[in-house]
PLY file of the C-alpha trace (Angstrom):
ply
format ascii 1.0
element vertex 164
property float x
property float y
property float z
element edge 163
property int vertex1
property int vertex2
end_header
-130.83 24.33 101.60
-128.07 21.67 102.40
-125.86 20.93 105.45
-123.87 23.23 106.21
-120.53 21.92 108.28
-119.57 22.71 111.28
-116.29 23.40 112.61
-114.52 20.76 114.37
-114.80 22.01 118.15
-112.66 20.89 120.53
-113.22 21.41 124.94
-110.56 23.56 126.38
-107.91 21.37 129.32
-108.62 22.73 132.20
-111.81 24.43 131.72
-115.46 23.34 132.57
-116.93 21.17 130.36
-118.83 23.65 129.01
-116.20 25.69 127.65
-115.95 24.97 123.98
-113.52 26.72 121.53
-112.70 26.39 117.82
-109.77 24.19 116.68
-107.48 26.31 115.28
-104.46 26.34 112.59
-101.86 27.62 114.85
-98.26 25.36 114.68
-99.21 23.57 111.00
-97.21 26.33 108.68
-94.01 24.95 110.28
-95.04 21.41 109.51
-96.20 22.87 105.79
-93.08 24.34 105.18
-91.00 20.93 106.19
-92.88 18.85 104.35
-92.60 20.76 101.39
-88.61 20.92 101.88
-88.38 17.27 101.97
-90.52 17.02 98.80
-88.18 19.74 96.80
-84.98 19.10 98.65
-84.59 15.13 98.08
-85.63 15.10 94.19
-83.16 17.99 94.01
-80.46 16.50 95.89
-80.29 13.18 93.78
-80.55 15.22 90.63
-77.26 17.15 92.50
-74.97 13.58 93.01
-76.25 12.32 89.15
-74.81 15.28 87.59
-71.52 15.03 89.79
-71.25 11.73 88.90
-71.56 11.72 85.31
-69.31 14.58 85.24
-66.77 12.98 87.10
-66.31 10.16 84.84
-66.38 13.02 81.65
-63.79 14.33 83.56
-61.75 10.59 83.84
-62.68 9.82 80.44
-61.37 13.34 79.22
-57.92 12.76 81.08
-57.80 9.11 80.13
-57.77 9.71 76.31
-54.98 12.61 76.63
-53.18 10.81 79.09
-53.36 7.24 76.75
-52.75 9.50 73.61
-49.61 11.06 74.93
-48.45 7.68 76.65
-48.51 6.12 72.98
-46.77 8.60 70.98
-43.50 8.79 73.40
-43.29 4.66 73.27
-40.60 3.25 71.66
-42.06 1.24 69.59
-46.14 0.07 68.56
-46.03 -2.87 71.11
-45.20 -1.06 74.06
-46.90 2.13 73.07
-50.37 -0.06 73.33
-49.80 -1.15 76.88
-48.19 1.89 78.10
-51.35 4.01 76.45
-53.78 1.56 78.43
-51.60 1.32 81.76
-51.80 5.47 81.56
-55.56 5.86 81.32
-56.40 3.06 83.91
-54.05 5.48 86.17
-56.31 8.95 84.84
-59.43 6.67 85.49
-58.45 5.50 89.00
-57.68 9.41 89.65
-61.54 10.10 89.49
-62.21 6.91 91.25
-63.49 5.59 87.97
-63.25 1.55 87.57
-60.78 0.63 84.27
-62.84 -2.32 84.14
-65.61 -0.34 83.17
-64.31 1.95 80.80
-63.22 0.76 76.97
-60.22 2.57 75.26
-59.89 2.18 71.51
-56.70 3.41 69.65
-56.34 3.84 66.19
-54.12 5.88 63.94
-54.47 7.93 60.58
-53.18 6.69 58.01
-54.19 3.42 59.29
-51.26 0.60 60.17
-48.75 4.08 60.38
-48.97 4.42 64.37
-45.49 6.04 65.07
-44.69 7.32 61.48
-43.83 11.07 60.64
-47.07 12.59 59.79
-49.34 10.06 61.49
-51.99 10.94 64.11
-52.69 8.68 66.89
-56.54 8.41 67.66
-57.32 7.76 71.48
-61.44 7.06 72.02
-62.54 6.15 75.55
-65.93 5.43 76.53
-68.36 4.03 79.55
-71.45 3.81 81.02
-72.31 5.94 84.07
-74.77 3.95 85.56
-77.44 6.26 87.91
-76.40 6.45 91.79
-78.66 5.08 94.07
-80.61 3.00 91.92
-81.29 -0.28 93.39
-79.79 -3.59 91.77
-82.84 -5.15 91.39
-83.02 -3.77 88.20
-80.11 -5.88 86.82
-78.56 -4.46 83.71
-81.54 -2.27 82.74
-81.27 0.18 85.26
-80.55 3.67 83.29
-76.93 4.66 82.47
-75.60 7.85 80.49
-73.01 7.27 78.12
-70.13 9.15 78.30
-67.55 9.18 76.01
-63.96 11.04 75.09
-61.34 11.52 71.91
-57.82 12.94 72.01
-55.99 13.22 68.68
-51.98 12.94 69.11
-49.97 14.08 66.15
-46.59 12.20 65.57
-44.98 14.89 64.16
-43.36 15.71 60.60
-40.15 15.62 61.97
-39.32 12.21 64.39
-37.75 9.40 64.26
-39.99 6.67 62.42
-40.35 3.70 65.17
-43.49 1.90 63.69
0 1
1 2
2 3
3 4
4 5
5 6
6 7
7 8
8 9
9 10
10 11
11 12
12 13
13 14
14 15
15 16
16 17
17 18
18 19
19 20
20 21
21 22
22 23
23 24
24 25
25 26
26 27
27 28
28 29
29 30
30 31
31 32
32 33
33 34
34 35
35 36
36 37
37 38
38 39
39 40
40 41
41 42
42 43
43 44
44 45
45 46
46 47
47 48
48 49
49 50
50 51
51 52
52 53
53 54
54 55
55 56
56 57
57 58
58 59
59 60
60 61
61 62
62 63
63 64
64 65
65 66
66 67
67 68
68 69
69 70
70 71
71 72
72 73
73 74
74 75
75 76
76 77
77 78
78 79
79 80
80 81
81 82
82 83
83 84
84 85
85 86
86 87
87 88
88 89
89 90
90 91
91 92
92 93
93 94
94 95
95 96
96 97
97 98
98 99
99 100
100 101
101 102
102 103
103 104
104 105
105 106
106 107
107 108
108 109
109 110
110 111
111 112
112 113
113 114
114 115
115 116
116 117
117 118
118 119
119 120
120 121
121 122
122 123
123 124
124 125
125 126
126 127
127 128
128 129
129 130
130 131
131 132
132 133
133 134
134 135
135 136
136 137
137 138
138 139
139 140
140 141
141 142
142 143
143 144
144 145
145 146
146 147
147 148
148 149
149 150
150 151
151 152
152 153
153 154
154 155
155 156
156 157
157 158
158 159
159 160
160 161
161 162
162 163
């Protein structure tokens, strides 16, 4: 019929050598179960720190438009508005621990040219690349990034003083 195989057999310590017993599986479900928890917990606990950190720089990017938008509109006038909208976001950004350096911030008003007007809307866009933690450098710039990216819209109002 075929070979049939026999269990591994091991000689009891301590015994005569002709005591034989069967190897058993006693002691291997607590090596089972931690192998298995390293195998679920580690793929789990990267997904965790991606997710914090892309929403932490949502978060920055969210408070760096409204803080740049706001910034803007209460500058005296279009020049300083600019650098006081981009000096206000690098501080939102560096709140999160975010790097300005990384992050682009694009302002732009409706109707276009009409920044601190009566009527006008200011138009704050900020956006970066959340690169994935833990990911080693050896794969330069094409290691995979989520892009993440924020608006805040900042009426004038009817009813100001026109400083454009």
């Amino acid at each position: 019929m075929g070979s049939r195989r026999t269990p591994r057999l091991d000689r009891a310590r301590g015994r005569g050598a002709g005591v034989v017993r069967r190897r058993g599986e006693d002691g291997t479900a607590l090596i089972e179960v931690t192998w298995l928890a390293i195998l679920l917990m580690v793929p789990l606990v990267y997904v965790v720190l991606a997710v914090y950190d892309v929403q932490r720089h949502a978060f920055a990017a969210t408070a760096a438009a409204r803080a740049a938008g706001r910034a803007f509109v209460l500058a005296p006038d279009v020049a300083q508005a600019t650098a006081h909208a981009r000096e206000a976001a690098a501080v939102a950004l560096g709140d999160q621990r975010v790097d300005p350096g990384d992050v682009r911030v694009d302002i732009a008003c409706e109707p276009a040219g009409d920044c601190l007007s009566p009527g006008s809307v200011v138009v704050v866009d900020v956006r970066t690349q959340v690169r994935l933690p833990l990911m080693p450098s050896v794969l330069g710039d094409g290691a995979p990034s989520i892009r993440v990216d924020a608006a805040h819209r900042v009426p004038y109002g009817t009813f100001r003083e026109d400083r454009s």
